[in-house]
N, C-alpha and C positions, 0 to 999 in steps of 0.2 A: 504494500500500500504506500509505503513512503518515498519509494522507486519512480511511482506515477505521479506524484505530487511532486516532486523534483525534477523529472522529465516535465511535465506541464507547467512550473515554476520558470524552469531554463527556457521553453518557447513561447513563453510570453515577456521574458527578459530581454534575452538575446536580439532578437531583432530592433527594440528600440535601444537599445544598447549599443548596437552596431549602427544604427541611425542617427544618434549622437555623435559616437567617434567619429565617423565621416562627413556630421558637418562641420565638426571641428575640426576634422582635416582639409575641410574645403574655405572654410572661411579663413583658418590661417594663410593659407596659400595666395587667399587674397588680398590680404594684409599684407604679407611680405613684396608682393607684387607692386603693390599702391607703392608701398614704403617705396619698393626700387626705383621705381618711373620717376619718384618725387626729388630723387638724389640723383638719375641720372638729369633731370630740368637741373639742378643746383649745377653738378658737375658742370652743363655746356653750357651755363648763364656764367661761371667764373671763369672759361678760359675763353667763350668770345669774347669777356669783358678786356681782355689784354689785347685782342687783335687791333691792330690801327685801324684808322678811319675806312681806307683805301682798302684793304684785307678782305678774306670771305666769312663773316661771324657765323654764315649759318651751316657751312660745311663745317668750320672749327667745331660748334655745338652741334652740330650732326654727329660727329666723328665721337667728340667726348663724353656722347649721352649712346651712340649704339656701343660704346667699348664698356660702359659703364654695363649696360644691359647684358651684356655677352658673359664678363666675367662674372656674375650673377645667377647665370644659367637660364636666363631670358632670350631666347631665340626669338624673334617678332622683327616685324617689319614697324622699328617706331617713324610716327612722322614727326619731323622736328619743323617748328618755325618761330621766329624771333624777331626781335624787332629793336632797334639804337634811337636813342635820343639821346642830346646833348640838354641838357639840363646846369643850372649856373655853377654848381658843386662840383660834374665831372659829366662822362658819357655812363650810360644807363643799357645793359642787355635786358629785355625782356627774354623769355626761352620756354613756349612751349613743347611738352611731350606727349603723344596722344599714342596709345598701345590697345590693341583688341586684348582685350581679359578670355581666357579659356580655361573654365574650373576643370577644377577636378573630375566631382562626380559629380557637381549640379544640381544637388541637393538643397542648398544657399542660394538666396536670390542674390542676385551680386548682378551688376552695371555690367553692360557688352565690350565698353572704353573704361581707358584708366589715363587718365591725366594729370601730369603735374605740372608747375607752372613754379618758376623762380627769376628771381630778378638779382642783378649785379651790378655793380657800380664800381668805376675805374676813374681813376682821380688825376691821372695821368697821360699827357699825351695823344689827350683827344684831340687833338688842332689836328696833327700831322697827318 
């Protein structure tokens, strides 16, 4: 008798049990994901912020948000764009990252894009 109550204990456990674990493993995955996207915008807003005027800021921050993506274990095709102002203080990178989100299991409602957006400011050598 205590066989079958444990066996029908376990199949009405288990399954939500295992339903939790894997949305926690879906929703961290997209956490980590956000997090990355948010650092690879940081990463190509600080070093278009050093290109000169004349330079390419959005290849620079192309470059240093897909390497940032890559050593991360982020394979995606991100889109990068950006945008320069000179402002009275210095020159200003704007730096969009927009990346297709793919869970896990799909379990978690979770956004189809993942964006992040960072800003940089170079105090130097914006004339030239």
């Amino acid at each position: 008798m205590r066989r079958g109550a444990v066996a029908l204990e376990t199949a009405f456990v288990l399954p939500v049990a295992f339903l939790c674990l894997f949305g926690v493993m879906d929703w961290s995955w997209y956490m980590f994901q956000r997090v990355t996207v948010t650092t690879a915008a940081q990463r190509g807003a600080r070093m278009a912020a050093g290109v000169p005027s004349t330079g390419d800021i959005t290849g620079t921050a192309r470059t240093a948000a897909t390497e940032w993506l890559l050593d991360h274990g982020i394979d995606g095709t991100a889109e990068v764009t950006t945008s320069r102002s000179t402002k009275s203080y210095g020159l200003v990178v704007t730096v969009d990252v927009e990346l297709t989100f793919v869970p896990l299991t799909g379990l978690v409602p979770t956004p189809s894009q993942l964006h992040g957006r960072a800003t940089a400011s170079w105090f130097g050598d914006f004339g030239s």
